[in-house]
NULUMSE-477732 format. One line per field, with one value per residue (C-alpha): x, y, z; residue in one letter. Coordinates in nm, 2 decimals, always signed. Layout:
% residues N
east: (X:...)
north: (Y:...)
up: (Z:...)
aa: (A:...)
This chain:
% residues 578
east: (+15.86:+15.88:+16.15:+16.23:+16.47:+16.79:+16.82:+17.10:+16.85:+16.65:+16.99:+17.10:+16.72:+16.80:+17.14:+17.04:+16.79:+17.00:+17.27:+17.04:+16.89:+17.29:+17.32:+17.02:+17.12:+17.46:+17.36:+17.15:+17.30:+17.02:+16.72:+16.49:+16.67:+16.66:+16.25:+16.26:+16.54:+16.33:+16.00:+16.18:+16.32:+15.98:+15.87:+16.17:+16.13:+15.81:+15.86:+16.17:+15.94:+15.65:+15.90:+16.02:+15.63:+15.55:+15.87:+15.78:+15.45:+15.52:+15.74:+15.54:+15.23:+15.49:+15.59:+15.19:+15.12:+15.42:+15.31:+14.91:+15.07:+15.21:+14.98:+14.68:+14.82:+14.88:+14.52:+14.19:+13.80:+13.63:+13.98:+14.13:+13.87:+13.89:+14.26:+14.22:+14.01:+14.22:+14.58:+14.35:+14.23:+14.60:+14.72:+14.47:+14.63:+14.97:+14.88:+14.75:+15.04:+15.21:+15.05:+15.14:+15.49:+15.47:+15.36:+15.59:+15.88:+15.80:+15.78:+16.11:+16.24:+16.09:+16.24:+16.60:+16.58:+16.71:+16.44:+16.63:+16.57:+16.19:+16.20:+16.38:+16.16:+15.84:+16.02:+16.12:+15.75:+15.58:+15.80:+15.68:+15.32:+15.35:+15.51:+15.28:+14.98:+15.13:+15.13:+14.78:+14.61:+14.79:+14.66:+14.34:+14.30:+14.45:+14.18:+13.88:+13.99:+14.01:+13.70:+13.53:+13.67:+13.55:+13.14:+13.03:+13.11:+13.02:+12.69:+12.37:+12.37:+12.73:+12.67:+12.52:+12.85:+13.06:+12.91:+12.94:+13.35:+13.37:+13.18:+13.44:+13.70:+13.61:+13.56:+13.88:+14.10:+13.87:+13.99:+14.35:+14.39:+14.23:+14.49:+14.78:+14.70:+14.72:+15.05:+15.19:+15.06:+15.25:+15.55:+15.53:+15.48:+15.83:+15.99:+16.01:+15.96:+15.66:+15.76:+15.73:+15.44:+15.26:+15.32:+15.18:+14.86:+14.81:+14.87:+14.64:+14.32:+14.32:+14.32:+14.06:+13.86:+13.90:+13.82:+13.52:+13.35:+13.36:+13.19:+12.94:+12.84:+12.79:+12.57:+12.40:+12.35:+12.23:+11.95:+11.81:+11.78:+11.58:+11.33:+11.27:+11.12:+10.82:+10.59:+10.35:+10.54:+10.39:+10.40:+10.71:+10.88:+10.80:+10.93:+11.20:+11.27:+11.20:+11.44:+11.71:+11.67:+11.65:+12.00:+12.17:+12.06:+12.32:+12.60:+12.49:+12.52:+12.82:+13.00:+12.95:+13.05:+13.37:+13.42:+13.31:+13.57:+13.80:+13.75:+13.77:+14.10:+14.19:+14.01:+14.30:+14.56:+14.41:+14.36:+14.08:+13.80:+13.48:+13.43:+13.38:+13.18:+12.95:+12.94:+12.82:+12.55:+12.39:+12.41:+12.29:+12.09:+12.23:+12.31:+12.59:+12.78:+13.03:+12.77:+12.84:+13.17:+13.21:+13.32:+13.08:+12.76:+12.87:+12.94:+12.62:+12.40:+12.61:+12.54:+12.13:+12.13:+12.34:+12.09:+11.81:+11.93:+11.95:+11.63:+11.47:+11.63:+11.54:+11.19:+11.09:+10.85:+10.71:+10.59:+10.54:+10.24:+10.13:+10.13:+9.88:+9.67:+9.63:+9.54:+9.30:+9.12:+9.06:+8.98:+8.73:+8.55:+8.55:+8.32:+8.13:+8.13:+7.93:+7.67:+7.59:+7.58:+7.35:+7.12:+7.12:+7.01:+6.69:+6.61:+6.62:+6.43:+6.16:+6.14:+5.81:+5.99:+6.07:+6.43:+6.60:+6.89:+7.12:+7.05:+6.98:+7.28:+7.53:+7.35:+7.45:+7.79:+7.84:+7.72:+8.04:+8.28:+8.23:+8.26:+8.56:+8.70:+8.60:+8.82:+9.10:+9.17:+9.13:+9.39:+9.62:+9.57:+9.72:+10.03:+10.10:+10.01:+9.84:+9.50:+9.48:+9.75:+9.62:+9.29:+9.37:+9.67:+9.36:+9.16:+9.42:+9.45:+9.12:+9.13:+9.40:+9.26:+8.95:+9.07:+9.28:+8.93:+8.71:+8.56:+8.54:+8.35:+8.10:+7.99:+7.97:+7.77:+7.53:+7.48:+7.39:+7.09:+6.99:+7.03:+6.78:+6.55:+6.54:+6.43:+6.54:+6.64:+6.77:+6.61:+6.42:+6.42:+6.58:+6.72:+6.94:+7.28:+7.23:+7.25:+6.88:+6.87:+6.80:+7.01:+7.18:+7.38:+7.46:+7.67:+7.77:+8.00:+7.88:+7.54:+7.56:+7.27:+7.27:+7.12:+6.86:+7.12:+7.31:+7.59:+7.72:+7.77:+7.90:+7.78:+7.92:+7.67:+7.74:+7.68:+7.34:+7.17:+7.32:+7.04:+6.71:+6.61:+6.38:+6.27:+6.04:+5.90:+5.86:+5.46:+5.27:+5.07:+5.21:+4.98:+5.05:+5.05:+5.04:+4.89:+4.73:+4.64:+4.39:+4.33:+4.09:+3.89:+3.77:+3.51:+3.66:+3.38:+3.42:+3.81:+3.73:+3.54:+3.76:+4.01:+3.78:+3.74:+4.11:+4.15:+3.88:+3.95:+4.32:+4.33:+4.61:+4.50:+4.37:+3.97:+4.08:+4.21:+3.96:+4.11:+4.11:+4.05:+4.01:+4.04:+4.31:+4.47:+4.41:+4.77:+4.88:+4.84:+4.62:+4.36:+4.53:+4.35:+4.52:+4.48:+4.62:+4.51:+4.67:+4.88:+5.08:+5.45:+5.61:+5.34:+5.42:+5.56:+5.39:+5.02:+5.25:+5.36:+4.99:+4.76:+5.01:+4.97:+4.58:+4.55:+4.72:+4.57:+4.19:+4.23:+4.33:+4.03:+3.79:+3.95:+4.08:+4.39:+4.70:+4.82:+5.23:+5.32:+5.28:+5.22:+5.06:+5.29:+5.10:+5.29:+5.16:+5.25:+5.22:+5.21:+5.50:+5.33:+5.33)
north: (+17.29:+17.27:+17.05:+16.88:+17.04:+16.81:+16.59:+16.71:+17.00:+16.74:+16.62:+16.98:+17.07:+16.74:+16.82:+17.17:+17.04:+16.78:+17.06:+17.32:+17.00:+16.95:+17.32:+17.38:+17.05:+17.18:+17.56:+17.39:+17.47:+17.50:+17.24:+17.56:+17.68:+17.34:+17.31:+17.65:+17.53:+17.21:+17.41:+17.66:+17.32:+17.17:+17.49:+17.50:+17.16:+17.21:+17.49:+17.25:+16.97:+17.18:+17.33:+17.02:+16.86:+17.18:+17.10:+16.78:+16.84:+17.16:+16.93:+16.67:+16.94:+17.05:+16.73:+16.58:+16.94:+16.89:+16.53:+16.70:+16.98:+16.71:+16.47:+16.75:+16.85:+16.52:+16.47:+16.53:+16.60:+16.55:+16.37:+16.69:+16.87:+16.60:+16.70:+17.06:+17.07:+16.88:+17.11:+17.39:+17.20:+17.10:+17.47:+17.66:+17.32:+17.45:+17.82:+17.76:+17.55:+17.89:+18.11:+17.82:+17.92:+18.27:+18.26:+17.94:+18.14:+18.46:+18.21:+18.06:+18.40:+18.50:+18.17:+18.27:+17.99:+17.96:+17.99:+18.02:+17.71:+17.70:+18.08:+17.94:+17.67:+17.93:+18.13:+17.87:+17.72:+18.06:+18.14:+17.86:+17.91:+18.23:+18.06:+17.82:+18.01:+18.29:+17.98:+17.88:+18.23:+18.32:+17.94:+18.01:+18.42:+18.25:+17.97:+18.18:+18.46:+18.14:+18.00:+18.33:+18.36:+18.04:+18.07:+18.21:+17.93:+17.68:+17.47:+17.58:+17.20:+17.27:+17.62:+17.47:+17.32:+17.57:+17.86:+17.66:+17.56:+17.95:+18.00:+17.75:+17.90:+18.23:+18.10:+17.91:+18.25:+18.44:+18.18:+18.16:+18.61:+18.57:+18.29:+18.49:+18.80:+18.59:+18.46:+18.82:+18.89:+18.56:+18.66:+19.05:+18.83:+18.60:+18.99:+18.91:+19.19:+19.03:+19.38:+19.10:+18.93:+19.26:+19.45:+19.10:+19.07:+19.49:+19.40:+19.12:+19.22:+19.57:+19.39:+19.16:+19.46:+19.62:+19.37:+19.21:+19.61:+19.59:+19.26:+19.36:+19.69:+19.54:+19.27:+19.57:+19.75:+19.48:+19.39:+19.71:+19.70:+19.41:+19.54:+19.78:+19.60:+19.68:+19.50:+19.42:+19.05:+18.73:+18.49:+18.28:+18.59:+18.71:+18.40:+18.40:+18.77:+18.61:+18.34:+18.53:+18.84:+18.51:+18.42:+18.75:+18.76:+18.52:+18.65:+18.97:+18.81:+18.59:+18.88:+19.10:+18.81:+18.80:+19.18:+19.21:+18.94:+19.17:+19.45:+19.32:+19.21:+19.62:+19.76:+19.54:+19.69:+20.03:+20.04:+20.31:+20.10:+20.38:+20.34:+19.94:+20.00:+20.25:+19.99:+19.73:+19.94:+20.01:+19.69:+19.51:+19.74:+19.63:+19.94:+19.88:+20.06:+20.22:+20.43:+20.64:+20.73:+21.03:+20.94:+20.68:+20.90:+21.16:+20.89:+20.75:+21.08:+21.19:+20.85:+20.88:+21.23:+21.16:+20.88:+21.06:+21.32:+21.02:+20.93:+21.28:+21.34:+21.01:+20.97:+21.29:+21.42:+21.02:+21.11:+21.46:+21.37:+21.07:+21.28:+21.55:+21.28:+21.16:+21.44:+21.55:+21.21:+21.29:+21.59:+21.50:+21.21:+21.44:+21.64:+21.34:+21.25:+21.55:+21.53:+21.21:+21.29:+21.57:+21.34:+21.10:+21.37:+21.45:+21.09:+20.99:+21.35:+21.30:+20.95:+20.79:+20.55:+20.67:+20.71:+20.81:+21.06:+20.84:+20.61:+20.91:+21.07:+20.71:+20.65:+20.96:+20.95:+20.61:+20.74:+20.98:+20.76:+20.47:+20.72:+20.83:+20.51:+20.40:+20.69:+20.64:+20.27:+20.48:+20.73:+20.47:+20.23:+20.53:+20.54:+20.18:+19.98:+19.67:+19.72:+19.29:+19.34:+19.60:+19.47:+19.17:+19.39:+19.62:+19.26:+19.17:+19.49:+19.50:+19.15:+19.27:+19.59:+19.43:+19.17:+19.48:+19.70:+19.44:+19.67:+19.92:+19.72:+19.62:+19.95:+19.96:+19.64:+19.83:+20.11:+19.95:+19.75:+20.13:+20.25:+19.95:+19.91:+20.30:+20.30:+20.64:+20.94:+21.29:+21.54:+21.26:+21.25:+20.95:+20.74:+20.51:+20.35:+20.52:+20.85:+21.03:+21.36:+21.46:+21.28:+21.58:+21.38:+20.96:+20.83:+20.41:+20.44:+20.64:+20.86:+21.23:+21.29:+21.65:+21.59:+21.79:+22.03:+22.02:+21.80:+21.67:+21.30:+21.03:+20.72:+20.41:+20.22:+19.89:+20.03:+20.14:+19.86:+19.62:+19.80:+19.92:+20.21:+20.46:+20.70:+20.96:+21.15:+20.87:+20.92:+21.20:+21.20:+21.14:+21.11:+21.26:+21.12:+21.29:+21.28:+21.51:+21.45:+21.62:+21.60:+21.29:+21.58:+21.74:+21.67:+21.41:+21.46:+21.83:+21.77:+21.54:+21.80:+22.07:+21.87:+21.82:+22.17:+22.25:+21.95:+22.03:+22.41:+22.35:+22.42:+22.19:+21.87:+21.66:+21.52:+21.21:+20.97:+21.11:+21.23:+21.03:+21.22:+20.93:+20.88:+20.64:+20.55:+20.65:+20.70:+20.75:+21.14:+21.22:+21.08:+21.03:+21.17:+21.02:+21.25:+21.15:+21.42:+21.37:+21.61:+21.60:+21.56:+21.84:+22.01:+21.70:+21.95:+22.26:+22.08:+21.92:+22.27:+22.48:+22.17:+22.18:+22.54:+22.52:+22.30:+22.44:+22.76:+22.59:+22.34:+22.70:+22.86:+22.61:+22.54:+22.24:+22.16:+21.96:+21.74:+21.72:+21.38:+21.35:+21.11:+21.13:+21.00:+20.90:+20.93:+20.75:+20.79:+20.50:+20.65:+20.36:+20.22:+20.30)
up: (+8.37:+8.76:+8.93:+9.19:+9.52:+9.58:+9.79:+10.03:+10.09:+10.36:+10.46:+10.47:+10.69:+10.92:+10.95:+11.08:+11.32:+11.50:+11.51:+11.72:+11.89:+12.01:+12.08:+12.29:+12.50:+12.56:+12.72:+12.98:+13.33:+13.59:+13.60:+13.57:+13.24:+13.17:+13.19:+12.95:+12.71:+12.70:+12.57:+12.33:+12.19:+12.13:+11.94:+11.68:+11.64:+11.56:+11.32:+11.18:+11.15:+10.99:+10.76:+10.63:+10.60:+10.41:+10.16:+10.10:+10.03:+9.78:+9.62:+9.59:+9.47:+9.21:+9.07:+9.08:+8.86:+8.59:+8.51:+8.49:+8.23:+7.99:+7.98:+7.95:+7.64:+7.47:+7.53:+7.38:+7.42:+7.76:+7.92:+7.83:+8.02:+8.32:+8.32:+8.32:+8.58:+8.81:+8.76:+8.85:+9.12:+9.19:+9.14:+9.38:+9.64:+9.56:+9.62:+9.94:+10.05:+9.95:+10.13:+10.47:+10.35:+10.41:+10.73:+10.81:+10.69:+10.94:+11.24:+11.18:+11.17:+11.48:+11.61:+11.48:+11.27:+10.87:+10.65:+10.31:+10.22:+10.21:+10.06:+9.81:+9.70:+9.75:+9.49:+9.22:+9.27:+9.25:+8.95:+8.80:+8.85:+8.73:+8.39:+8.35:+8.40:+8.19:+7.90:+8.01:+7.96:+7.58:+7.49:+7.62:+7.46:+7.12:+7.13:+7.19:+6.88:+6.70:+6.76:+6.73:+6.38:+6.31:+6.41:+6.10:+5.90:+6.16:+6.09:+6.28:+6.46:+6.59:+6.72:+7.05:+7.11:+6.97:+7.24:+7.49:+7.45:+7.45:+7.78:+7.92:+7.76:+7.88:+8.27:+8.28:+8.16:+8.43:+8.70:+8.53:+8.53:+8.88:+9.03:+8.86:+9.06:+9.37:+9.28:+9.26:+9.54:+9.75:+9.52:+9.71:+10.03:+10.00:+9.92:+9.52:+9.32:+9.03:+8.79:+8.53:+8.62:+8.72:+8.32:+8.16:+8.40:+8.36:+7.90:+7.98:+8.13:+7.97:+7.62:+7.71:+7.89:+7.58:+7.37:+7.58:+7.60:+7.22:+7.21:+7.45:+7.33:+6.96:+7.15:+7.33:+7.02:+6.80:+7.09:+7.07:+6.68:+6.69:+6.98:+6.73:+6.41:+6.27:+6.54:+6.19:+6.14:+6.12:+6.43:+6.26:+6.30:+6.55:+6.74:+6.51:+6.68:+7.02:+6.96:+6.83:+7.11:+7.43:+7.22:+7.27:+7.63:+7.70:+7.50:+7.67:+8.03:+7.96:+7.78:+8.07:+8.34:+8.18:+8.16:+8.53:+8.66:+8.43:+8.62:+8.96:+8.89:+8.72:+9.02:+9.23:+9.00:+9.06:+8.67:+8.52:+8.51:+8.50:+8.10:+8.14:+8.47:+8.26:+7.99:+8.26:+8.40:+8.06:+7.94:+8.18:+8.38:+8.69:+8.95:+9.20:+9.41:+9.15:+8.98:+9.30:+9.17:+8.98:+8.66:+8.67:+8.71:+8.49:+8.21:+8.24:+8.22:+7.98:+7.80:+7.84:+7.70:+7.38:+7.35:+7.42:+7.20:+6.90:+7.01:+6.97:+6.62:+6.50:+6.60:+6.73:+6.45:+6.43:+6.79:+6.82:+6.52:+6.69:+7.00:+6.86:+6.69:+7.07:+7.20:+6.91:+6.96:+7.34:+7.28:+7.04:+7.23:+7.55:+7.32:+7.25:+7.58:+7.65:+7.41:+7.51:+7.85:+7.80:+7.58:+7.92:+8.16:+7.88:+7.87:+8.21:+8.31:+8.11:+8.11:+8.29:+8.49:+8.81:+8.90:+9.16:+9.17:+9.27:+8.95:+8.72:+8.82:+8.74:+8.44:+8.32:+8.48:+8.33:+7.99:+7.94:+8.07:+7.86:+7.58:+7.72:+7.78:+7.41:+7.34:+7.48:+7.33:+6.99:+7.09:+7.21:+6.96:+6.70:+6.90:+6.82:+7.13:+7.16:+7.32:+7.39:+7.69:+7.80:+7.85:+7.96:+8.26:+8.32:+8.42:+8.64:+8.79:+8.90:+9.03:+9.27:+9.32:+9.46:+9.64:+9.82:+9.86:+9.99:+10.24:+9.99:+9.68:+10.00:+9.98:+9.62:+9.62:+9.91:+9.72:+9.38:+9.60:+9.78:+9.37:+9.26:+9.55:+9.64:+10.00:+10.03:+9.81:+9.85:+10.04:+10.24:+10.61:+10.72:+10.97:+10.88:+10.99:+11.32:+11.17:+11.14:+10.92:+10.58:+10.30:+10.11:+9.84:+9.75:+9.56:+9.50:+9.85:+10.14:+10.19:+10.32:+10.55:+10.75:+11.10:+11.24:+11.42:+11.06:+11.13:+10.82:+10.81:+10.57:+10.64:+10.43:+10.22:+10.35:+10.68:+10.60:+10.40:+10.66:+10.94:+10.94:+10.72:+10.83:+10.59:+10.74:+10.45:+10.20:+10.25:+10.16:+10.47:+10.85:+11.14:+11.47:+11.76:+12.10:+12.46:+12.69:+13.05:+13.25:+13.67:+13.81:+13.89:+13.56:+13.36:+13.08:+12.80:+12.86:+12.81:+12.53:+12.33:+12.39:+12.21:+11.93:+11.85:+11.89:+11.64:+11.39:+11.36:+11.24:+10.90:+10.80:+11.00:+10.69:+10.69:+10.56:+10.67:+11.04:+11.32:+11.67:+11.97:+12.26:+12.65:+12.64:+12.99:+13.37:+13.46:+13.84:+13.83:+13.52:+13.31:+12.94:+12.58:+12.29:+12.00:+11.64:+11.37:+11.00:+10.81:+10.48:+10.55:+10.50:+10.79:+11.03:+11.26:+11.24:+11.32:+11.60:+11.75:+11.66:+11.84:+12.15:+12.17:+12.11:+12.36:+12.66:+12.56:+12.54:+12.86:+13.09:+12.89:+13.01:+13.36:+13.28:+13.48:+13.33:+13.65:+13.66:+13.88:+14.22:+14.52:+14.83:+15.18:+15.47:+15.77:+16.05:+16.40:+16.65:+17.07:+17.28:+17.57:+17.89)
aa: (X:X:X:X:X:X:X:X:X:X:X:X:X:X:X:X:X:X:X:X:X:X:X:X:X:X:X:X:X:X:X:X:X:X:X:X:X:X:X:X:X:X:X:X:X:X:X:X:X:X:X:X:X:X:X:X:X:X:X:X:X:X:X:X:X:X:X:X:X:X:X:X:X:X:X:X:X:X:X:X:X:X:X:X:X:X:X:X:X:X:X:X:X:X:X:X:X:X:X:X:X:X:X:X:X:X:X:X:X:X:X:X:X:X:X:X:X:X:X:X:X:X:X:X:X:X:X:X:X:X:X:X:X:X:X:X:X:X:X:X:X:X:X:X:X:X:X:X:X:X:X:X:X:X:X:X:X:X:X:X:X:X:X:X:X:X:X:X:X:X:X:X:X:X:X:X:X:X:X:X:X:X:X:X:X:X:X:X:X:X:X:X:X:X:X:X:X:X:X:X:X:X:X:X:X:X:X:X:X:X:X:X:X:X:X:X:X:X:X:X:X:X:X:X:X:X:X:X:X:X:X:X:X:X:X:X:X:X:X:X:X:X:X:X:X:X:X:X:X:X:X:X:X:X:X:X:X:X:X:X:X:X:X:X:X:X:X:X:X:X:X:X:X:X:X:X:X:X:X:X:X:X:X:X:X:X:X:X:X:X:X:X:X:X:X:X:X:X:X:X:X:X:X:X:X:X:X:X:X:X:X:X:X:X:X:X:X:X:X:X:X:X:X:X:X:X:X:X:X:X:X:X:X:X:X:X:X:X:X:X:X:X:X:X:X:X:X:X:X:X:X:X:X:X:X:X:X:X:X:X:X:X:X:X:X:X:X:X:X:X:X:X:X:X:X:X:X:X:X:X:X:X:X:X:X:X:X:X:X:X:X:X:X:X:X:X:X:X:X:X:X:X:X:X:X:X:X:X:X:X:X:X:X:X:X:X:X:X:X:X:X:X:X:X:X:X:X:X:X:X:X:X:X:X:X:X:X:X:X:X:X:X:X:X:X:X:X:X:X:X:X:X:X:X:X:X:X:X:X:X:X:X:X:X:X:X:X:X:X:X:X:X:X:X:X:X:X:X:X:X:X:X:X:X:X:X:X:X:X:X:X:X:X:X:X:X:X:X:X:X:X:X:X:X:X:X:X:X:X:X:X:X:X:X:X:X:X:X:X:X:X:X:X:X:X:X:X:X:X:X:X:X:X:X:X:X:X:X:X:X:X:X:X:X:X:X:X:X:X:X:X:X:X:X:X:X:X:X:X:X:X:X:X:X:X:X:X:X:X:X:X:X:X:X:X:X:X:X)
């Protein structure tokens, strides 16, 4: 039990001040010393008058926590809480009027003042905070053993309660080891050796430590034997499971809230601390900064290998068979995959609708990959996982898949229309997106077309069906249109059967649809034939090349000149007068 200081003490501190107020009074002997002595007088009285402010109020602090003690433990229920909570409240006040002290005490040194007195009371105050808290935390370890020991036999309905005394229990003795560090440290501060102090708080928190890891790894352990029953249980137990795994959570996180307050305060004490840091990690899964220490890392691999090496012996041949089955079931639908796929290509081949490659070549694509995909849901089913979730995750991935490929499923939306409407197919001569060439390959997102001086581009669908497409060689015949001038001074119906018989004699120009040969247009140099001769498609270009030869050959034969532009300039000169 803290007491009170005597009162000739204050008499003793007042006495002392009045005596240097009389001493300092007496030295003056010049009015500038005076003005000096003056100042240095304020400041002690000052440190004299803080001093004694400071005594009162640790006193006062002490007395306030002794009448707390007693009447905390002739109470009961939630008064006794209430009380509790205000000596703590009371203590931390106390320990910070302390550590005032220590720097109070330097400054009256400095000042060449006495400071025994308030060292004195710091000492008999800290000693008996160290007591009482020494009390406080064997009270507190003996009532949570006890009410450990006595939660198997409490009633379901009181277990609620029963827990959650224990978490209070086990916060208050966190706040109580942590508060008794800092009062060996203040102790070091006011130059008392805490030897005694320091060999009960080391006994202390390496029991609990101790005792704590054990709790937790049994928590740890028994969490992982229930996330591995037989996942074939009815819905009451597997909420039963649910229920009872949320309930070891929380021991799980309380237990290792305790343990890591525990080893803050051995980390302080510069205890060993790696084997209840590995412990942490593992059971929590939390990483901090102290799996960069050595023993820390090396404790933990060493950890996951013995329990991979457990896990290998225990369920290795369960999985290595499950394993093969796996693969014998992909490996078998991959087959399957195959024959269906070639059974695809035959239909679609010799099928009388008229596909194009595009759509022949997804239909069969998309005949092997369902297969494939039926397959794999067998094979994974066999290794034991429920194909509901994974459905339902694969859903959800592909909502946020195409929500993130907007741009991209645009395309794929363009090149299902160019798959259904087929304006355009490969090996045609198109123009389209601003690209014109021959289409060497499609697919659902881009078109490859090879221009006429074989550049290869991809165009995106989107791009494509979003503009006009031009597909040159969709028909089986092409007309051909070109235009020949001749001078204003030839004969035009001369000219006009020339180009008949140049037209006529080509073997490849078609007789149907008929051929037009017609004077079309005076232009400013020439008089204009239009002549528009039809070939299939795939000779668009050499009837183009022969009838151009023919011609120019046949118009110098016959003396008919092709003009080139030209105008005439007048230039008329005017005489000045005279």
């Amino acid at each position: 039990m803290l007491q009170q200081s005597p009162l000739y003490a204050k008499a003793g501190l007042l006495f002392l001040c009045l005596f240097v107020h009389g001493a300092v009074a007496y030295g003056q002997e010049t009015s500038g010393d005076k003005a000096e002595q003056k100042a240095e007088l304020s400041q002690e009285e000052k440190l004299l008058s803080a001093a004694q402010q400071l005594t009162d109020k640790l006193e006062r602090l002490s007395g306030d926590l002794s009448e707390l003690n007693k009447n905390a433990r002739a109470s009961s229920g939630e008064e006794e809480a209430l009380l509790w909570n205000q000596i703590r409240n009371k203590r931390e006040e106390l320990v910070s009027g302390l550590e005032r002290s220590v720097k109070l005490v330097e400054d009256l040194g400095d000042a060449g003042q006495d400071a025994a007195q308030l060292k004195q009371l710091a000492a008999r105050l800290l000693e008996g905070i160290s007591a009482d808290l020494e009390k406080f935390i064997e009270e507190s370890r003996a009532r949570v053993i006890e009410l450990r020991e006595q939660r198997p036999s409490v009633a379901p309905e009181e277990l609620g309660a029963l827990d959650t005394k224990l978490q209070e229990l086990g916060t208050a003795l966190d706040e109580d080891l942590a508060a008794y560090l800092q009062v060996t440290k203040l102790m070091e501060a006011q130059g008392i050796d805490p030897v005694a102090q320091l060999r009960f708080l080391d006994k202390t928190v390496q029991e609990r430590a101790e005792r704590l890891s054990a709790v937790l790894q049994f928590l740890t352990e028994k969490r992982a034997s229930i996330d591995t029953l037989a996942p074939g249980a009815s819905e009451e137990e597997k909420q039963a499971q649910a229920d009872e795994l949320a309930t070891i959570d929380e021991w799980v996180k309380s237990a290792a809230s305790h343990l890591d307050a525990t080893v803050a305060i051995m980390k302080a004490r510069e205890l060993e601390t790696a084997a209840y840091t590995q412990l942490l990690i593992e059971s929590t899964g939390e990483l901090t900064e102290d799996i960069f220490q050595t023993e820390v890392a090396f404790g933990l691999l060493q950890g996951w290998l013995e329990s991979g090496k457990d896990w290998v012996m225990d369920n290795g041949p369960r999985w290595l068979f499950k394993i093969i089955v796996f693969v014998l079931i992909l490996l078998a639908f991959k087959f399957l995959a195959g024959i269906a796929k070639r059974l695809v290509r035959k239909a679609v081949t010799t099928s009388k609708i008229d596909l194009s490659q595009l759509l022949q070549k997804q239909i069969i694509s998309f005949s092997g990959k369902v297969v494939m995909f039926v397959g794999l849901l067998v094979a994974l089913s066999q290794l034991g996982i429920q194909l509901a979730p994974v459905l339902a995750g694969l859903g959800i991935a592909g909502f946020i898949v195409g929500f993130a490929l907007q741009d991209t499923l645009s395309n794929f939306a363009a090149g299902m229309m160019i798959l259904v409407y087929r304006p355009f197919d490969v090996g045609d001569a198109v123009e389209a997106g601003g690209v014109m060439g021959t289409v060497k390959a499609m697919n659902l997102v881009s078109t490859t077309i090879t221009t006429w001086d074989n550049q290869k581009m991809v165009v995106p669908n989107s791009k494509i069906w979003g503009d006009v497409i031009r597909n040159i060689t969709a028909e089986p015949h092409r007309r051909i249109d070109m235009v020949f001038g001749i001078a204003y001074g030839d004969d035009s119906d001369h000219a006009e059967r020339v180009l008949w018989d140049i037209v006529n004699s080509n073997e490849l120009v078609l007789a149907e649809p008929e051929p037009v040969v017609r004077l079309h247009t005076l232009g400013e140099s020439s008089v204009d034939f239009v002549v528009r001769p039809w070939a299939r498609t795939s000779d668009y270009w050499t009837v183009y090349w022969d009838i151009t030869r023919a011609v120019k050959k046949g118009f110098d034969a016959e003396g008919i000149s092709i003009p080139f532009p030209q105008r005439d300039v007048h230039l008329i000169q005017e005489h000045p007068a005279s």
